[in-house]
C-alpha positions in Angstrom: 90.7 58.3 103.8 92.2 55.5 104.8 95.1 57.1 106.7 92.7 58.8 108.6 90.7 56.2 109.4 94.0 54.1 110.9 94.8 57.0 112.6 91.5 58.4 114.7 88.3 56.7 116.5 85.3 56.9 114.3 81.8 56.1 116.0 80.2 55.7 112.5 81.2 55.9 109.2 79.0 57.3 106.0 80.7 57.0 102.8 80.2 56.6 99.1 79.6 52.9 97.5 81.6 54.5 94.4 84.6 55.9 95.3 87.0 56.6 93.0 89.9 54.3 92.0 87.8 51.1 91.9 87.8 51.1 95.7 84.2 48.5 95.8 81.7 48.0 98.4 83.4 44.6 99.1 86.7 46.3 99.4 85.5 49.1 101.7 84.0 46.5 103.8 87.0 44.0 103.7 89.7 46.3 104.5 87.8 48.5 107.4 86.7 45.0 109.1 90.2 44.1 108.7 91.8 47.3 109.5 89.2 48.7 112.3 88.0 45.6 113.7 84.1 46.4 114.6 83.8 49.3 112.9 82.3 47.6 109.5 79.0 46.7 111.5 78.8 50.8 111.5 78.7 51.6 108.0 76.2 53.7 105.9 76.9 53.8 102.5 75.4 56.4 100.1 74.6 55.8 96.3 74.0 58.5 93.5 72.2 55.8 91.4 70.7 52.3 91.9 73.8 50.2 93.1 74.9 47.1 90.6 73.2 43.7 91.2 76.1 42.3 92.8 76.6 45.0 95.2 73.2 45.3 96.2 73.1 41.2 97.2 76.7 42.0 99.1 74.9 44.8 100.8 71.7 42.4 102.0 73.5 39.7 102.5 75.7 41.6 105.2 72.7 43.6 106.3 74.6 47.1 105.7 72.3 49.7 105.3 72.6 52.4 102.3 71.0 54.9 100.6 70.2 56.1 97.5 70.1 60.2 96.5 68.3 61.9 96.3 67.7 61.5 99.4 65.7 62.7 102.2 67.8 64.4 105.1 65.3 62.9 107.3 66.4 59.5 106.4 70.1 59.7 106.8 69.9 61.3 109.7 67.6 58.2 110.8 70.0 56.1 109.5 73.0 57.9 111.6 70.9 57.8 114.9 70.7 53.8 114.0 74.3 53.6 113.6 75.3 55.6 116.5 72.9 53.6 119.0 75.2 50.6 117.8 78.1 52.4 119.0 76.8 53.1 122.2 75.1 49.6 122.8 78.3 48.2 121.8 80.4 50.7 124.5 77.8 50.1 127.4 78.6 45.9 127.0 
């Protein structure tokens, strides 16, 4: 994943808050904002259970939106449309 995402353009990105190899929330955040500068404020990450404590007041405190499955296809792809008017606000500037 991370090769990839050095090596192509990505409007948005959804991915897992649990991925294996202890790769945390914090960590996904800190290494794509340092990595692919910008793209962190595009983020949507997707829980199969209630996130930990600590994650969830990382994930307020930065405002990064999630969700939580079962989930309703209607919200993530609300949540994509939010992410990708980002992108374009952010091109048009």
């Amino acid at each position: 994943m991370r090769a990839r995402l050095l090596a192509e353009a990505f409007d948005a990105v959804i991915i897992n808050g649990k991925l294996p190899g202890g790769w945390t929330v914090q960590a996904i955040d800190g290494w794509i904002a340092e990595k692919c500068p910008g793209l962190e404020k595009r983020l949507l990450f997707t829980f199969s259970g209630g996130a930990e404590p600590e994650v969830n007041d990382f994930l307020q405190q930065r405002n990064l939106p999630y969700l939580v499955k079962p989930f309703e296809v209607a919200d993530l792809i609300a949540q994509a449309r939010r992410l990708l008017q980002k992108t374009h606000a952010a091109a048009a500037s």
